[in-house]
C-alpha positions as CSV (number, residue, x, y, z in Angstrom):
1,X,-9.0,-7.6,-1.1
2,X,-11.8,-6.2,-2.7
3,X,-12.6,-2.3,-3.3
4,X,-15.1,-2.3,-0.9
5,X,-12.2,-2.4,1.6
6,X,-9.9,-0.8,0.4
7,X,-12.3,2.5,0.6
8,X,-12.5,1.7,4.0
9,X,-8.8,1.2,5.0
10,X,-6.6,4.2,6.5
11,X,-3.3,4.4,7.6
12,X,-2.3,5.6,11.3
13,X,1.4,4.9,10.9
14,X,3.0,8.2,12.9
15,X,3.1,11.4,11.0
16,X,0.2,10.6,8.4
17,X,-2.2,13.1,8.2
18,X,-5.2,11.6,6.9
19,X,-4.0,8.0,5.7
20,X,-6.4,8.0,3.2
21,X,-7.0,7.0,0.6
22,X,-4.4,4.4,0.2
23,X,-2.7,3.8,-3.3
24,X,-2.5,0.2,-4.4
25,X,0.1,-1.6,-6.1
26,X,-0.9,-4.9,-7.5
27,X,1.1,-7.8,-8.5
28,X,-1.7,-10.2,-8.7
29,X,-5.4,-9.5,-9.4
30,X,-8.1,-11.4,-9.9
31,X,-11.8,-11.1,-10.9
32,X,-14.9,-13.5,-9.3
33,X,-18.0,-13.7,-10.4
34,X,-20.7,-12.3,-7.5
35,X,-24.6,-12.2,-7.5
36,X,-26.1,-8.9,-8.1
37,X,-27.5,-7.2,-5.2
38,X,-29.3,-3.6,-6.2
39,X,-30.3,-2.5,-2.9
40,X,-27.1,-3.5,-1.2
41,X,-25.1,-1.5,-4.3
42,X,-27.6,1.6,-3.9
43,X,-26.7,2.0,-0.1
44,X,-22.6,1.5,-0.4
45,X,-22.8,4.2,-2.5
46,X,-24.4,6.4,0.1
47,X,-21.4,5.7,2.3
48,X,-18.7,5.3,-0.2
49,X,-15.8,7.9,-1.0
50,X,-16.3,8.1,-4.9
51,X,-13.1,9.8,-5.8
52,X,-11.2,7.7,-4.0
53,X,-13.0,4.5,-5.4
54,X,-12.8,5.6,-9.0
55,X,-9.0,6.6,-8.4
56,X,-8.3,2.9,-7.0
57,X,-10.5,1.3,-9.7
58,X,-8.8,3.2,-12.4
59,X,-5.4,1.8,-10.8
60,X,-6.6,-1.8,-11.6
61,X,-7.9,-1.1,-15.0
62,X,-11.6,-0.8,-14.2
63,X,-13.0,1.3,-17.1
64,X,-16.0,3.7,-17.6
65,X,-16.9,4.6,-13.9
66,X,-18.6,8.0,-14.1
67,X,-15.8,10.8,-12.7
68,X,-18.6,12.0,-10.0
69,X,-20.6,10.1,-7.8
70,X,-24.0,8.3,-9.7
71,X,-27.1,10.1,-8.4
72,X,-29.3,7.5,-6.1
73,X,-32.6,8.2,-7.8
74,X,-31.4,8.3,-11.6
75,X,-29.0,5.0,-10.9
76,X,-29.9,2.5,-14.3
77,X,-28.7,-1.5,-14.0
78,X,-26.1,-0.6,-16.9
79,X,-24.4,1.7,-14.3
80,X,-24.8,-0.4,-11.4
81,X,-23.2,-3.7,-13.0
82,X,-19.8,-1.4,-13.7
83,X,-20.2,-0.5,-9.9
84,X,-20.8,-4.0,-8.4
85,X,-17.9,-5.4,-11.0
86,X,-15.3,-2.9,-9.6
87,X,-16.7,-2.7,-6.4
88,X,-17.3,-6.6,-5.5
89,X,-15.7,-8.7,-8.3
90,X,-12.4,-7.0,-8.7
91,X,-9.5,-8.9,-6.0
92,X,-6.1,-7.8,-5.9
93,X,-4.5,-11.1,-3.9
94,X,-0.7,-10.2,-4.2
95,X,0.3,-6.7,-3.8
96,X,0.6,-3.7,-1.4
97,X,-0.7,-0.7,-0.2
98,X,0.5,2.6,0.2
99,X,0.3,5.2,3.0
100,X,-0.2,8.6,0.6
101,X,1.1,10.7,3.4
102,X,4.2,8.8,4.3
103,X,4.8,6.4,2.1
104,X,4.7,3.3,4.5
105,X,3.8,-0.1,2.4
106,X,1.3,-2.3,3.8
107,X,1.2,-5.9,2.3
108,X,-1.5,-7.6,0.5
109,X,-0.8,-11.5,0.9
110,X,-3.8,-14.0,-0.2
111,X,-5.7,-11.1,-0.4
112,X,-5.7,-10.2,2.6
113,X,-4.0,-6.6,3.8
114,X,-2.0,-6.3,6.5
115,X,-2.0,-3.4,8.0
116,X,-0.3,-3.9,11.7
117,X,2.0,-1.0,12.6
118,X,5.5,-1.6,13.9
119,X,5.9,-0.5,17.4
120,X,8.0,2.5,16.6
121,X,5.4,3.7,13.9
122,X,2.7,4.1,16.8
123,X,1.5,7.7,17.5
């Protein structure tokens, strides 16, 4: 699972409020090698919660991400590569996720989350 999904992942287990953003726990990560892509970098981070980004990155061990969100027109390649690195190259294969509202663990197997809901955990 990359970052990229996990900023889009919620939780609607019953009794969550928001769902978001999910805390991770990692017991295996790994990092892959991706081609740069500017333009496709530039318009994630028009659509991206930042503070919920940098707070996952930071769980992973993803340094020097800026604490507030890059502005689009002042955006240099140096900043962009520690983007696309944390954002794209950063896995977590083995691990879970957690609901922040009410504690509910969704797995992370093969890097891939699960996030099915038991039947009585349905609003």
């Amino acid at each position: 699972m990359r970052l990229l999904t996990h900023n889009l992942l919620a939780s609607n287990v019953k009794g969550a409020k928001t769902g978001f953003p999910l805390k991770i726990h990692v017991f295996v990560q790994e990092e892959h090698e991706t081609a740069f892509n500017k333009a496709f970098l530039l318009a994630t981070l028009r659509k991206i919660n930042w503070i919920a980004f940098r707070e996952a990155a930071d769980s992973l061990g993803v340094p020097n991400l800026p604490e507030l969100p890059p502005d689009l027109d002042k955006c240099d390649d140096s900043m962009l590569r520690k983007y696309h690195h944390a954002l794209m190259e950063v896995h977590v294969k083995e691990g879970y996720l957690i609901c922040p509202d009410t504690g509910r663990r969704f797995p992370i197997t093969k890097g891939i989350p699960n996030m099915l809901l038991n039947e009585d955990e349905v609003c």
